[in-house]
C-alpha positions in Angstrom: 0.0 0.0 0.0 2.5 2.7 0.6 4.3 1.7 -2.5 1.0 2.5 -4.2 1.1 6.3 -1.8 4.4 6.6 -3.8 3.0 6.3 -7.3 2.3 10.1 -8.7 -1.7 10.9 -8.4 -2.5 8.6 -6.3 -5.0 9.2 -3.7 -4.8 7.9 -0.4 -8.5 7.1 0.4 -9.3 4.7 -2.4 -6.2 2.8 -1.3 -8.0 2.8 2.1 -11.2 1.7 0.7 -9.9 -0.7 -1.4 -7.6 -2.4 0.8 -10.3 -2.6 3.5 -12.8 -4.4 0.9 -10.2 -6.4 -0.2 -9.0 -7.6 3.1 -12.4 -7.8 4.5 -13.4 -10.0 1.8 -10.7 -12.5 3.0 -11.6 -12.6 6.5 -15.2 -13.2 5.3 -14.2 -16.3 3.2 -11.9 -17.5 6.1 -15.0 -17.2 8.3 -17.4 -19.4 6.2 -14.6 -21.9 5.9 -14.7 -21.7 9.7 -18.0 -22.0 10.0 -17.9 -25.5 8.2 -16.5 -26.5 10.7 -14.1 -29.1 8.7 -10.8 -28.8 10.6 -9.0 -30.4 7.8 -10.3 -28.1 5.3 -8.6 -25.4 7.4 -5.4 -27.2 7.8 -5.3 -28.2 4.1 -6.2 -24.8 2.2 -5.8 -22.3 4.6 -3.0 -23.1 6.5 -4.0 -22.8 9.7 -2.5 -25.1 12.4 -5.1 -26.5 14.9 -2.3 -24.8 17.6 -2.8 -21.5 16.2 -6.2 -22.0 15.5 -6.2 -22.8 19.5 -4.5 -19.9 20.3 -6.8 -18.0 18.6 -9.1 -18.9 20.9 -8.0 -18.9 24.1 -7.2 -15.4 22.9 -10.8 -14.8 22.6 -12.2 -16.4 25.1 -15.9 -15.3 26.5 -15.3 -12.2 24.3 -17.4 -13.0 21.3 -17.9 -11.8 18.0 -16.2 -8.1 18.7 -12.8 -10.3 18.7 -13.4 -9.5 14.9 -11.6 -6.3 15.9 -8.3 -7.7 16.0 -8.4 -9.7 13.0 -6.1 -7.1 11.3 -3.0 -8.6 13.5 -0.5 -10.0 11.4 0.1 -13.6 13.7 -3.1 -14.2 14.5 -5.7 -12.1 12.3 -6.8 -15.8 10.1 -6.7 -17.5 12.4 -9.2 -15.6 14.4 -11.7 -15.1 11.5 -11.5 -18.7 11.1 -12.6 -19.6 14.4 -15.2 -16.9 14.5 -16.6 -19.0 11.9 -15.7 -22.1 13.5 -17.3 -21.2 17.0 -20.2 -20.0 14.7 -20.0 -16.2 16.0 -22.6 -13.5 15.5 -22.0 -13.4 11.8 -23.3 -9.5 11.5 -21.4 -8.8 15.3 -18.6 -10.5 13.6 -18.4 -8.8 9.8 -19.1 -5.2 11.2 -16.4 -5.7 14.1 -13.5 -7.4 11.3 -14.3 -4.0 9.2 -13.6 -1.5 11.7 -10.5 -3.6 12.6 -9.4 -3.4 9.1 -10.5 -0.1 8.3 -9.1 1.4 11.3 -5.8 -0.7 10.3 -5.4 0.9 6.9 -6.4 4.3 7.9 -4.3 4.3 10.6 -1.0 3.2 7.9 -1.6 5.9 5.5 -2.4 8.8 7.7 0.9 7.8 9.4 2.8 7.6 5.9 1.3 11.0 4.7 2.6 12.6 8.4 6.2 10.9 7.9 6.5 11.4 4.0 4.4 14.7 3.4 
């Protein structure tokens, strides 16, 4: 993304936009793959260790669907859309908490590019 910023009439927002619908789109397929609830399926083409997957819970645990928030870490961010899927989350709690997170994520990198560069 900041290579895009670097790119000569670029503007910053649709990168925001676009890297939040593209990223939230992700966490929404990893979240029906979840949701079936085949652990080998999530092992095979996601790669996602049941350890991680594990972690990703205990991490959430008794905290719900707003967990969703934090799906923009790097480590962990599958890994919990996965198992908001898999533990069969609020799935509107889930989708409108992993936008903010993502959102917030990408707004938060450019604004912080265009301070430091601009």
């Amino acid at each position: 993304m900041l290579g895009l910023m670097a790119i000569p009439g670029m503007e910053a927002w649709p990168l925001v936009v676009y890297g939040t619908i593209g990223n939230v789109l992700g966490s929404y397929f990893n979240y029906g793959v979840g949701r079936m609830g085949k652990l080998e399926w999530i092992e095979k083409y996601l790669k996602i260790k049941k350890e991680k997957m594990d972690k990703a819970e205990r991490f959430m645990a008794g905290r719900g669907a707003w967990m969703g928030f934090f799906a923009f870490l790097p480590v962990l961010g599958s890994a919990i859309t996965v198992t908001l899927g898999f533990m069969r989350s609020n799935i509107v709690i889930s989708f409108v908490s992993i936008a903010v997170g993502k959102f917030l994520r990408y707004w938060l990198l450019i604004y912080g590019a265009e301070r430091l560069f601009c």
